[in-house]
PDB file of N, CA, C, O and CB in Angstrom:
ATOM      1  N   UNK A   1     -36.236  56.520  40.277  1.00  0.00           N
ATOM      2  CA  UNK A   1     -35.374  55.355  40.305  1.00  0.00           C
ATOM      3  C   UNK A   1     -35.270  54.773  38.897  1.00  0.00           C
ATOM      4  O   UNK A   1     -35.886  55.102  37.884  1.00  0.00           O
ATOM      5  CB  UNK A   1     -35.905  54.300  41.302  1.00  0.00           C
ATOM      6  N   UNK A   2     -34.456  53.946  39.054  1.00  0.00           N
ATOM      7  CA  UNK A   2     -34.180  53.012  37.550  1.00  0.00           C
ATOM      8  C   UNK A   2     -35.049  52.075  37.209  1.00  0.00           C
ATOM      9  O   UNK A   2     -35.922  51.874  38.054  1.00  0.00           O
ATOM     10  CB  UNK A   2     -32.918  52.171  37.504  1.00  0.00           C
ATOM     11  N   UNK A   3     -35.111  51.252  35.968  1.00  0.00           N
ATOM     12  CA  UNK A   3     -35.861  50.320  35.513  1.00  0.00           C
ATOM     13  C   UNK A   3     -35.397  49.085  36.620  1.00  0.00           C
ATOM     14  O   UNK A   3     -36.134  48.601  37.479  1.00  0.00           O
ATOM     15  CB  UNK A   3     -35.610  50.096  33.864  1.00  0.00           C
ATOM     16  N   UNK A   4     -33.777  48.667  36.321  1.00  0.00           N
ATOM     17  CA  UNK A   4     -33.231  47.985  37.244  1.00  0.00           C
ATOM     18  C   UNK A   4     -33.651  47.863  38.874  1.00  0.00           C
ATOM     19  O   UNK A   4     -33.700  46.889  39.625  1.00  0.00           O
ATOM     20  CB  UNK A   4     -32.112  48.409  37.092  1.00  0.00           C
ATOM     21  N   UNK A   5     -33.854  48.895  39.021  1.00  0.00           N
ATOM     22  CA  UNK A   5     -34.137  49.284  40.505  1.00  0.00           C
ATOM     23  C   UNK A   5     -35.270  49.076  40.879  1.00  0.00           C
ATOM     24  O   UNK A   5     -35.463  48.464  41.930  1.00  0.00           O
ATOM     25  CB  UNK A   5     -33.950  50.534  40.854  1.00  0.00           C
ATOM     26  N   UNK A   6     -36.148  49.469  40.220  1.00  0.00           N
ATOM     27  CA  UNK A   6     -37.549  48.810  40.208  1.00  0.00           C
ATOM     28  C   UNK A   6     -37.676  46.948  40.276  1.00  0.00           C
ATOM     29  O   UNK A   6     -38.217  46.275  41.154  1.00  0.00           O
ATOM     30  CB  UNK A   6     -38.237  49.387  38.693  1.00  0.00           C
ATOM     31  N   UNK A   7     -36.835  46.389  38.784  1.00  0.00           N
ATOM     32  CA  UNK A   7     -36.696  44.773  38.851  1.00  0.00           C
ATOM     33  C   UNK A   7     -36.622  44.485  40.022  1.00  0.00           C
ATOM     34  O   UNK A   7     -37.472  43.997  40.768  1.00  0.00           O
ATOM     35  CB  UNK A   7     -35.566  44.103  38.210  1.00  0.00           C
ATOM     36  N   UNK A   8     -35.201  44.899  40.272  1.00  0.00           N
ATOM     37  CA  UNK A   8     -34.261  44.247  41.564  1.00  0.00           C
ATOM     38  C   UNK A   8     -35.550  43.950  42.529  1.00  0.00           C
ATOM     39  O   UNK A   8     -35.832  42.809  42.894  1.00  0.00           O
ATOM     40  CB  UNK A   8     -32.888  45.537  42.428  1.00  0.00           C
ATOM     41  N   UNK A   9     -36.540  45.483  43.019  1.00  0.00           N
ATOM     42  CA  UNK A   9     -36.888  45.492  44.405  1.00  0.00           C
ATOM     43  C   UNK A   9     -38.210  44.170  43.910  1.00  0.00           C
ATOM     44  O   UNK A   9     -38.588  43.321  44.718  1.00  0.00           O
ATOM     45  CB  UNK A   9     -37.436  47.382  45.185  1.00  0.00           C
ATOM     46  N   UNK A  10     -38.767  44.259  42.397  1.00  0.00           N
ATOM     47  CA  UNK A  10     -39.636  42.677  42.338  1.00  0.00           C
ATOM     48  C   UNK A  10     -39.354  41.662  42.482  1.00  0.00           C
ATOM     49  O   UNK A  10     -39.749  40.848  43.317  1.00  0.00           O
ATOM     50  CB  UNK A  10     -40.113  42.263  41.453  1.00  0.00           C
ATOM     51  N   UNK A  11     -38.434  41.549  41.470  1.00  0.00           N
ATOM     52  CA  UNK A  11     -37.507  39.993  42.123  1.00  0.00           C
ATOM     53  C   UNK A  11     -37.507  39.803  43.278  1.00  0.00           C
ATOM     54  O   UNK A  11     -38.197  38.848  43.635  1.00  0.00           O
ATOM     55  CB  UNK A  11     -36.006  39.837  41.972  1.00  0.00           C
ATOM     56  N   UNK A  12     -36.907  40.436  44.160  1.00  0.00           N
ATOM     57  CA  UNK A  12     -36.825  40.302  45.915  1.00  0.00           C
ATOM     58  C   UNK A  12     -37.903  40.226  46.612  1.00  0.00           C
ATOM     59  O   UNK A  12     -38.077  39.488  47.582  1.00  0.00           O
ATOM     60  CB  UNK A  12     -36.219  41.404  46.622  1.00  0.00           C
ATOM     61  N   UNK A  13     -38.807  41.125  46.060  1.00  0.00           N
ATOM     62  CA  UNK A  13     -40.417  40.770  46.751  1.00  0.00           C
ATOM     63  C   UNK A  13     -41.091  39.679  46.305  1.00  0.00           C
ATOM     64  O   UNK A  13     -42.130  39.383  46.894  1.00  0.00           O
ATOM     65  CB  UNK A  13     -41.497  41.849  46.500  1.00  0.00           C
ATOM     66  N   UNK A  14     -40.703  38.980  45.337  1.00  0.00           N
ATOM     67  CA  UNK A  14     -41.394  37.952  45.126  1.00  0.00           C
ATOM     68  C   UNK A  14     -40.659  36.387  44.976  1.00  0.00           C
ATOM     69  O   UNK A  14     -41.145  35.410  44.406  1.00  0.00           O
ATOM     70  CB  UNK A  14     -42.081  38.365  44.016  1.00  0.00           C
ATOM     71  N   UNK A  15     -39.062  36.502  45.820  1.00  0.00           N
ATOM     72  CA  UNK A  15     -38.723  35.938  46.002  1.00  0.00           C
ATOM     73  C   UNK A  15     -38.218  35.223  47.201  1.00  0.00           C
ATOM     74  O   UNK A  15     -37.830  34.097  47.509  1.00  0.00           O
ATOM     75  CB  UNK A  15     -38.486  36.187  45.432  1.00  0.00           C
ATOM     76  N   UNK A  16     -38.504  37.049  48.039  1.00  0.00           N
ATOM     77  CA  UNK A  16     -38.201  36.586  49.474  1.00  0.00           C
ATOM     78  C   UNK A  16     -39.523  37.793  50.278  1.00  0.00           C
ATOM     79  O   UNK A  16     -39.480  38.901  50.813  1.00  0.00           O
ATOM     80  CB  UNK A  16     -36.088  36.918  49.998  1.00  0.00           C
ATOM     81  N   UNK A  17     -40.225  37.122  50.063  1.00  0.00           N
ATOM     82  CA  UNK A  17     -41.326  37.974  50.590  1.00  0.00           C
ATOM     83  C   UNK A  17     -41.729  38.610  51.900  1.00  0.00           C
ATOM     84  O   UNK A  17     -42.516  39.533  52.111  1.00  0.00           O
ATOM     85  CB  UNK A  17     -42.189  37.398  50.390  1.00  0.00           C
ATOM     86  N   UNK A  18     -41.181  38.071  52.518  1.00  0.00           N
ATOM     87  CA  UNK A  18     -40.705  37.975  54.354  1.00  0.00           C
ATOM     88  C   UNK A  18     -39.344  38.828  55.121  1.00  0.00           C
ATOM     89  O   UNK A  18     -39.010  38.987  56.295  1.00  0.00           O
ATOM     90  CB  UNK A  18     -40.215  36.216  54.669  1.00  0.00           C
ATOM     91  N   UNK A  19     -38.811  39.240  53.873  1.00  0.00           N
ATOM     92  CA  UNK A  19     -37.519  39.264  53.830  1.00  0.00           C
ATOM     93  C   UNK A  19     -37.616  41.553  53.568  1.00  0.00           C
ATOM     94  O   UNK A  19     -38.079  42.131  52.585  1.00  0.00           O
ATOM     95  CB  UNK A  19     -36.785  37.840  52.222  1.00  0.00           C
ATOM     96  N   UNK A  20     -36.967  42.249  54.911  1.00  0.00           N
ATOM     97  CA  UNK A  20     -37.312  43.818  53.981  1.00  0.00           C
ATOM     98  C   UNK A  20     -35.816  44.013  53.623  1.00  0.00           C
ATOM     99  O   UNK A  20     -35.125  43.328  54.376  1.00  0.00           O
ATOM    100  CB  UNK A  20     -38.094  45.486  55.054  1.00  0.00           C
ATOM    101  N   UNK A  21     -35.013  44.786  52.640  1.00  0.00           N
ATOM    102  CA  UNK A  21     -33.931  45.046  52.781  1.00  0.00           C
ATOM    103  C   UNK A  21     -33.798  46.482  52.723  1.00  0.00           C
ATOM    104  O   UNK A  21     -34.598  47.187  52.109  1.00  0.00           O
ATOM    105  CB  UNK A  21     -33.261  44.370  52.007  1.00  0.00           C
ATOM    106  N   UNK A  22     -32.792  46.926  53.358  1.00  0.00           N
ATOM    107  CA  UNK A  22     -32.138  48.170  52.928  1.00  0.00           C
ATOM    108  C   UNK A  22     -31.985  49.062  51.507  1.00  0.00           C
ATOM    109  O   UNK A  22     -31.206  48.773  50.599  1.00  0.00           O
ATOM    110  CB  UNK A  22     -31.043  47.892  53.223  1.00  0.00           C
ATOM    111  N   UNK A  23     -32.883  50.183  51.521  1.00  0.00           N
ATOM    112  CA  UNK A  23     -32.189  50.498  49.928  1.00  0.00           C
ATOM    113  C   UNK A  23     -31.297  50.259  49.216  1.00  0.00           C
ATOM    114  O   UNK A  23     -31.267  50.046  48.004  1.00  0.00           O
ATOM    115  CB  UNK A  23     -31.924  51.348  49.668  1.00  0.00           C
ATOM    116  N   UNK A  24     -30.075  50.304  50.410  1.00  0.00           N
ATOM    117  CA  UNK A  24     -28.731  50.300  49.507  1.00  0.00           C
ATOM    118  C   UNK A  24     -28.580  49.045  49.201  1.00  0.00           C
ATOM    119  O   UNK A  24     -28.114  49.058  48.062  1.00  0.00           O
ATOM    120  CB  UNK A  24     -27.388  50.815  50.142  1.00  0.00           C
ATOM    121  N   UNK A  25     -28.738  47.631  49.654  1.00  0.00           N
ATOM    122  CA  UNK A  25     -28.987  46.894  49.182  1.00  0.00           C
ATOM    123  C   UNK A  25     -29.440  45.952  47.755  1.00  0.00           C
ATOM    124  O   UNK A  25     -29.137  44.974  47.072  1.00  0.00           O
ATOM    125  CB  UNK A  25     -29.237  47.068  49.743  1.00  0.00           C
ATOM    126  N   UNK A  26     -30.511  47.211  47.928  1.00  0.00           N
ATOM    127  CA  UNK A  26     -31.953  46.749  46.660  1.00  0.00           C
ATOM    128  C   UNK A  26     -30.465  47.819  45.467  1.00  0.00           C
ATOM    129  O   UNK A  26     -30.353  47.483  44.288  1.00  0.00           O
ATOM    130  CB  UNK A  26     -34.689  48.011  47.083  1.00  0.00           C
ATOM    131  N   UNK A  27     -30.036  48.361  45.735  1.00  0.00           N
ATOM    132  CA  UNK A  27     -29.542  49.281  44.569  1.00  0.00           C
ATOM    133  C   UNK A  27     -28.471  48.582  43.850  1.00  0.00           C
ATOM    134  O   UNK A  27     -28.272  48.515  42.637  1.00  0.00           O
ATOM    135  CB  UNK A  27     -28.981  50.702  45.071  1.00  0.00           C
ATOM    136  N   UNK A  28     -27.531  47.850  45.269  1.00  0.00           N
ATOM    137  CA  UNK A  28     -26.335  46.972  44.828  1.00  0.00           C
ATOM    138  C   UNK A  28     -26.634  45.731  44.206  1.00  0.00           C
ATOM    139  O   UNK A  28     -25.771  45.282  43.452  1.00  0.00           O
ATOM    140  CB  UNK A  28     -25.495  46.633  45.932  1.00  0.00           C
ATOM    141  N   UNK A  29     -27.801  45.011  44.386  1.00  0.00           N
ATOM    142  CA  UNK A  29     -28.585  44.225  43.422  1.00  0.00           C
ATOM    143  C   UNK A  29     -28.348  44.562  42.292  1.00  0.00           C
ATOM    144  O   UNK A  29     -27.484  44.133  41.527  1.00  0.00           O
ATOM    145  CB  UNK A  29     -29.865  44.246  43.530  1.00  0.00           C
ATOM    146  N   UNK A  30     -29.800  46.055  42.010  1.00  0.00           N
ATOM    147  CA  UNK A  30     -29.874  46.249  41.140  1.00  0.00           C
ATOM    148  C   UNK A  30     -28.422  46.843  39.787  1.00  0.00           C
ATOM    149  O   UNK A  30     -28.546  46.915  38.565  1.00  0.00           O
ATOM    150  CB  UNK A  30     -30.850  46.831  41.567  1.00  0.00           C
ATOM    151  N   UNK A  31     -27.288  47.138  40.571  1.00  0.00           N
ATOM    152  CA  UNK A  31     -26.086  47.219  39.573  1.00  0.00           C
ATOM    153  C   UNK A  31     -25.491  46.281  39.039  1.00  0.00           C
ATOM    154  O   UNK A  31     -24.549  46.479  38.271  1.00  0.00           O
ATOM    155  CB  UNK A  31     -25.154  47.744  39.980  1.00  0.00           C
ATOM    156  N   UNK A  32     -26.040  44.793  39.424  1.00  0.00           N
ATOM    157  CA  UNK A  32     -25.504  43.700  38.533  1.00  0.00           C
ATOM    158  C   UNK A  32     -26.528  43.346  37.734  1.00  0.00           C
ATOM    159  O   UNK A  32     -26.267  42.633  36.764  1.00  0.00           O
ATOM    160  CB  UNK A  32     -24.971  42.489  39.221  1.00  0.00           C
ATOM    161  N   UNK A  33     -27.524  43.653  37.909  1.00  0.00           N
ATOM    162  CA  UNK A  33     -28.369  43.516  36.649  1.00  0.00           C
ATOM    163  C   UNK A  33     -28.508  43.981  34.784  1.00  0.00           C
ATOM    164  O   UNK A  33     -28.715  45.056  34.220  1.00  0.00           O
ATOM    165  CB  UNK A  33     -29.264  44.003  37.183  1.00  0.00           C
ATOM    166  N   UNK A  34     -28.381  43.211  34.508  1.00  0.00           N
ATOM    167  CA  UNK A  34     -28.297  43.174  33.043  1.00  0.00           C
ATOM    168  C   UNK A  34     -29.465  43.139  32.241  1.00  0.00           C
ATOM    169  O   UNK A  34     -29.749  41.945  32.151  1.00  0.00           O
ATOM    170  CB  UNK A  34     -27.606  42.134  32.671  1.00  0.00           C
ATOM    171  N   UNK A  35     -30.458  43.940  31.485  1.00  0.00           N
ATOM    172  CA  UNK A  35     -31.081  44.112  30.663  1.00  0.00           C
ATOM    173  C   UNK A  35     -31.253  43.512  29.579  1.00  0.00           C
ATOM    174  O   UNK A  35     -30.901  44.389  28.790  1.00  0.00           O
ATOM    175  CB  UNK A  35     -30.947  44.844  30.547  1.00  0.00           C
ATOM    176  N   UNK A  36     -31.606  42.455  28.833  1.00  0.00           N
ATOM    177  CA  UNK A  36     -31.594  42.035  27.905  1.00  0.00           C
ATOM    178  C   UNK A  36     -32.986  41.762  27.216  1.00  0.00           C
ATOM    179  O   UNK A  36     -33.870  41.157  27.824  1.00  0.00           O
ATOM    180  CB  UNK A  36     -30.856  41.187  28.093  1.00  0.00           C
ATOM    181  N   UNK A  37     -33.174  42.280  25.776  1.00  0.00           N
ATOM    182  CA  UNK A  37     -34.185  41.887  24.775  1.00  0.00           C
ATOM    183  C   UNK A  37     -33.677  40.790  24.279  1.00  0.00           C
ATOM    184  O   UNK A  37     -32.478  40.635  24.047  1.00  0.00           O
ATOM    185  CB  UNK A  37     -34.507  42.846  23.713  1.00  0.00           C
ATOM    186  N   UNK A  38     -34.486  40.030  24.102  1.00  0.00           N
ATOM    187  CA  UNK A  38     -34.721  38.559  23.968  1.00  0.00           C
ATOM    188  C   UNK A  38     -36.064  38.599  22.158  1.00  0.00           C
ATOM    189  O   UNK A  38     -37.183  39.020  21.863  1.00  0.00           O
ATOM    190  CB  UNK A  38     -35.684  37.845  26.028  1.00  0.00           C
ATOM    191  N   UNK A  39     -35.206  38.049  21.671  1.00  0.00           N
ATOM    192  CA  UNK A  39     -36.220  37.564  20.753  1.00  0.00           C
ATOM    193  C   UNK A  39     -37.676  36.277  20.352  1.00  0.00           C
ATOM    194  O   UNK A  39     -37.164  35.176  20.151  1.00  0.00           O
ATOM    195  CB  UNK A  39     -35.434  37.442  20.101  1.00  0.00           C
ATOM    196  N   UNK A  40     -38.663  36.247  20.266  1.00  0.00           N
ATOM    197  CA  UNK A  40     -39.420  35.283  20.478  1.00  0.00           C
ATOM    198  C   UNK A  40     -39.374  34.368  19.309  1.00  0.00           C
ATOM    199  O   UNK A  40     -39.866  34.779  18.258  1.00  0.00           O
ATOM    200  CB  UNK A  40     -40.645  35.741  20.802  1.00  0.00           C
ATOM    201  N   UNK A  41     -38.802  33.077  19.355  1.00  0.00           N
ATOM    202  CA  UNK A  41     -38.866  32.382  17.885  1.00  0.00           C
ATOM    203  C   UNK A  41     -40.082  31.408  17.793  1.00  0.00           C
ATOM    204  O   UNK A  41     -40.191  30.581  18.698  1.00  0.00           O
ATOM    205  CB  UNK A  41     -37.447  31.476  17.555  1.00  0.00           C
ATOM    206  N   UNK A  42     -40.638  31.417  17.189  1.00  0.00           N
ATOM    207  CA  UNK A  42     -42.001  30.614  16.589  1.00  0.00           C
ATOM    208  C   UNK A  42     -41.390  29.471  16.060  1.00  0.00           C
ATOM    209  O   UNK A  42     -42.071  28.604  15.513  1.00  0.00           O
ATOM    210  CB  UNK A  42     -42.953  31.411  15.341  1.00  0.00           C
TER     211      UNK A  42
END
C-alpha cells in the first residue's frame, strides 16, 4: 500500500476509533490526501 494509505487508515483509527470502514473507502480518503514537508522555524 501507499504512504497515504497507511495515513488515511491512522487518521481514521484515531479519529473514529469505533468506527471500521471499507477498504475502498480508506483508499478514497486516502486520494485526497496531500503530502506536505513543512519546514521547522526556530
Amino acid at each position: 500500500m501507499s504512504i497515504q494509505f497507511d495515513i488515511a487508515k491512522q487518521i481514521i483509527a484515531e479519529t473514529c476509533p469505533n468506527r471500521k470502514l471499507k477498504l475502498e473507502n480508506i483508499r478514497l480518503f486516502a486520494d485526497i490526501i496531500q503530502l506536505r514537508n513543512i519546514k521547522k522555524v526556530i
